[in-house]
Backbone as JSON, one array per atom type, in Angstrom:
{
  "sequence": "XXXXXXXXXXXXXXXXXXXXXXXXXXXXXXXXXXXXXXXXXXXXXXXXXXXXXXXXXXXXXXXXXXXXXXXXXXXXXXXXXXXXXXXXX",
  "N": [[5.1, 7.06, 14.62], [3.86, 4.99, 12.08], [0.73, 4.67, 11.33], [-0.51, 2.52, 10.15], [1.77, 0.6, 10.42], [1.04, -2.32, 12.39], [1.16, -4.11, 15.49], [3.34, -7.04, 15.82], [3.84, -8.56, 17.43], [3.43, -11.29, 19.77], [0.98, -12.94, 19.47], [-2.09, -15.09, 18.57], [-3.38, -17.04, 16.03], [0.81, -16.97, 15.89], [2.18, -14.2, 14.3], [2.52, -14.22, 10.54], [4.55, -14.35, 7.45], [3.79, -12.62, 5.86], [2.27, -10.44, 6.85], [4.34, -9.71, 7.97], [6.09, -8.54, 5.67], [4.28, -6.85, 4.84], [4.18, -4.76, 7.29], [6.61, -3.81, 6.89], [6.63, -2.82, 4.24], [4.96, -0.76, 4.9], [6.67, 0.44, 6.39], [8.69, 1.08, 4.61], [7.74, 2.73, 2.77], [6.95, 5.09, 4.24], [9.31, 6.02, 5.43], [10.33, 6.91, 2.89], [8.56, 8.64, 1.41], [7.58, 7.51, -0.88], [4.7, 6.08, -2.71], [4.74, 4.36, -4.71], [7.82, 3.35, -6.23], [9.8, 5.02, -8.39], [11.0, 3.67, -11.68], [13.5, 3.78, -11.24], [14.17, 3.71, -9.12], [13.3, 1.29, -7.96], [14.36, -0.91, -7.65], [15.87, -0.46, -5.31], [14.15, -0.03, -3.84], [12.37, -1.9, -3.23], [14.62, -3.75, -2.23], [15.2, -2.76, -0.21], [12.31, -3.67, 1.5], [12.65, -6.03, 1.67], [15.17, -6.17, 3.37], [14.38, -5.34, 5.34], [11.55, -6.82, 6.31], [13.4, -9.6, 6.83], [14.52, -8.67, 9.07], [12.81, -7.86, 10.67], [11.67, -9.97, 11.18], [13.05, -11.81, 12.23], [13.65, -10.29, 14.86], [11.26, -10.79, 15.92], [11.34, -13.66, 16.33], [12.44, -13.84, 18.02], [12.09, -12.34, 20.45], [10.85, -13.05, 23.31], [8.1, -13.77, 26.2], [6.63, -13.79, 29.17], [3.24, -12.99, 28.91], [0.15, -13.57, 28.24], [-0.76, -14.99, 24.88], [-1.66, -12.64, 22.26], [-5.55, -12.62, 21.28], [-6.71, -12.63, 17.96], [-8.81, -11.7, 16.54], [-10.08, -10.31, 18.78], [-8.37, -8.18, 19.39], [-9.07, -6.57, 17.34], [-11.51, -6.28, 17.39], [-11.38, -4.4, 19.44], [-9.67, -1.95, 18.48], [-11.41, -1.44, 16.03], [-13.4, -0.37, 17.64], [-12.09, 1.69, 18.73], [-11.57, 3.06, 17.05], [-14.07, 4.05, 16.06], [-14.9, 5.58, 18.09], [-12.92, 7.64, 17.75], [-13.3, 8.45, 15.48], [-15.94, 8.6, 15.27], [-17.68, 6.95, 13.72]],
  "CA": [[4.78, 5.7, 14.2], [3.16, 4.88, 10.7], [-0.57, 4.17, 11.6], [-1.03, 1.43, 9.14], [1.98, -0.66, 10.7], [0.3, -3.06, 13.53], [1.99, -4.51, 16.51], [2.99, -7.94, 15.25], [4.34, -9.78, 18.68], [2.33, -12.04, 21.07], [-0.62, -13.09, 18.95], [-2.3, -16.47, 18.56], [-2.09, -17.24, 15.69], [1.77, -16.09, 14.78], [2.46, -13.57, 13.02], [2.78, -14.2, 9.37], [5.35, -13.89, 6.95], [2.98, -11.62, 4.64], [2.0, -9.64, 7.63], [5.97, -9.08, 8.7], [5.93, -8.21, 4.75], [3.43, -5.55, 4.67], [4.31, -3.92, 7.72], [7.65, -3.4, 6.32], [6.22, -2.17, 2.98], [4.38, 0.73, 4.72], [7.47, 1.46, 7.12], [9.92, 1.91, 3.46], [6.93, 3.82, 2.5], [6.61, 6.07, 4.71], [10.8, 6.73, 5.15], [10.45, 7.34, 1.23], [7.16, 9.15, 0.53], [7.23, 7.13, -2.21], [3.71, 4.89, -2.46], [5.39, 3.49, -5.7], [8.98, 4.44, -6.75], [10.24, 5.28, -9.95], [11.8, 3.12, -11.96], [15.25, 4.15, -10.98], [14.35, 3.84, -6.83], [12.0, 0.29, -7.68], [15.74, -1.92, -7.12], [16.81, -0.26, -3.89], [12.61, 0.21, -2.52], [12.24, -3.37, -2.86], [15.31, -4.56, -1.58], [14.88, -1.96, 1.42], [11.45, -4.06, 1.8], [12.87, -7.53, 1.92], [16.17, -6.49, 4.15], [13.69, -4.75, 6.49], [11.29, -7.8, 6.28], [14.23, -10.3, 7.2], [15.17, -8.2, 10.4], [11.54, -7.88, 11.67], [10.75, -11.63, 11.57], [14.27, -12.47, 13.39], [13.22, -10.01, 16.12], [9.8, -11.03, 16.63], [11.07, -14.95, 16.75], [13.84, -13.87, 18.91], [11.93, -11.92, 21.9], [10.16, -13.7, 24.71], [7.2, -12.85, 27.1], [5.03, -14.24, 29.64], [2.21, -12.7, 28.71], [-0.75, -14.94, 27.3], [-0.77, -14.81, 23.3], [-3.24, -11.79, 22.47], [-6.43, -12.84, 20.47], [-6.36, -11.1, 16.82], [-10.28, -10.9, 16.6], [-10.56, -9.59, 20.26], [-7.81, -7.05, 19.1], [-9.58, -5.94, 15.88], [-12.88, -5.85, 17.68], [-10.82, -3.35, 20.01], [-9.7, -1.49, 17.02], [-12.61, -1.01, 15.51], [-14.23, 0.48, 18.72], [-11.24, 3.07, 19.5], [-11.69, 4.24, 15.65], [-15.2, 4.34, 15.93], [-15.1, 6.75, 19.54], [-12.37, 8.83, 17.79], [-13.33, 9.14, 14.39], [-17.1, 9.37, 15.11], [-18.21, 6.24, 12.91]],
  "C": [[3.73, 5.77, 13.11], [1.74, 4.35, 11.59], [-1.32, 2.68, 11.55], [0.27, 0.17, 10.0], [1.01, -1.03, 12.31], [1.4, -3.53, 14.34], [2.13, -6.57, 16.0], [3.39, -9.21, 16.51], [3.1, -10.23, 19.22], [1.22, -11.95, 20.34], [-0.26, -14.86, 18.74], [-3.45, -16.62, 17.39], [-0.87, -16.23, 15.71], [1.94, -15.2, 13.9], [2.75, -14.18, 11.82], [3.56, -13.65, 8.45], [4.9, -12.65, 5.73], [2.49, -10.86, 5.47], [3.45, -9.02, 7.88], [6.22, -8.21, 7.29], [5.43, -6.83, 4.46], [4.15, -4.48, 5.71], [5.65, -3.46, 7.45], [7.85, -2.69, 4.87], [5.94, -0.47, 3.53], [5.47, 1.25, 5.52], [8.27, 1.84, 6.05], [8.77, 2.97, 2.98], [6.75, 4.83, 2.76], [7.97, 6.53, 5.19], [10.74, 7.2, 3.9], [9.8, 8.5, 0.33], [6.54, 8.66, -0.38], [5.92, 5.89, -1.67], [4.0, 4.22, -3.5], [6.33, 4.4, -5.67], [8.64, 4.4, -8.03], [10.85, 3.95, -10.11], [13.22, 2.76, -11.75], [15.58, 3.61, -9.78], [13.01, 2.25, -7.11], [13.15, -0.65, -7.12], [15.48, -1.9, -5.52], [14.98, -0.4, -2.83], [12.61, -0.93, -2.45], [13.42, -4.33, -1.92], [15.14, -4.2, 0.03], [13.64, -3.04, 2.2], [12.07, -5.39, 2.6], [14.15, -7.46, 3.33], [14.98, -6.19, 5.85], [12.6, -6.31, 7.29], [11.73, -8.97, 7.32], [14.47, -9.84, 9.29], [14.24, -8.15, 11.08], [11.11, -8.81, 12.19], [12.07, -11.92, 12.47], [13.95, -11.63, 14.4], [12.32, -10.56, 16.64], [10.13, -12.87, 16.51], [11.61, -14.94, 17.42], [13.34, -13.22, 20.34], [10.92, -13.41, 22.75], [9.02, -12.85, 25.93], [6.96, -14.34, 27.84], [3.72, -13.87, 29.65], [1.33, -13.41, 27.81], [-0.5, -14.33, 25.89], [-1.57, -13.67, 23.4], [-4.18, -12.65, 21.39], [-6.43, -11.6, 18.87], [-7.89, -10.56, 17.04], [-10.7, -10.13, 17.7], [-9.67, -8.16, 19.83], [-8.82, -6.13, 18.36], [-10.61, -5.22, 16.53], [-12.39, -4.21, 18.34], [-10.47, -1.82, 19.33], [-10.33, -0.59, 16.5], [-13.53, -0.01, 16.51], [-13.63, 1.5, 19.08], [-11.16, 3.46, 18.14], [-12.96, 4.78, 15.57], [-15.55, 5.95, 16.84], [-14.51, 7.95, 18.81], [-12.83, 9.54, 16.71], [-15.4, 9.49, 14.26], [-17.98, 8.67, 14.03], [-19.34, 5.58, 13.17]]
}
């Protein structure tokens, strides 16, 4: 699992269509190697972005829980404290 994508279900607020965005940027990214393509591979990386995009937001409006929403700032704070322990910040 790419590092950089985040878990985007069960939050309060919603996920965001520029959050479903990104984390679909760094998953073609990191199938690609490419952190920019070429010219040649900028068509197919972008479209890869947007089909990927499309399919992430119809899952994540399409599952179901009972589990309360999570908090983002309570996450982050979380986050921030299990990078801090590991990386020694």
């Amino acid at each position: 699992m790419c590092r950089n994508i985040k878990t985007l279900f069960n939050f309060d607020p919603p996920v965001t269509d520029d959050e479903v965005r990104a984390a679909a940027l760094q998953f073609v990214r990191k199938i690609t190697g490419f952190n920019k393509p070429s010219k040649a591979n900028e068509t197919a990386f972008l479209a890869a972005i947007d089909e990927i995009a499309n399919v992430s937001a119809r899952l994540l409006h399409s599952l179901d829980t009972n589990a309360p929403p999570k908090n983002r700032e309570e996450e982050a704070t979380r986050a921030k404290a299990r990078a801090a322990e590991r990386f020694g910040a």
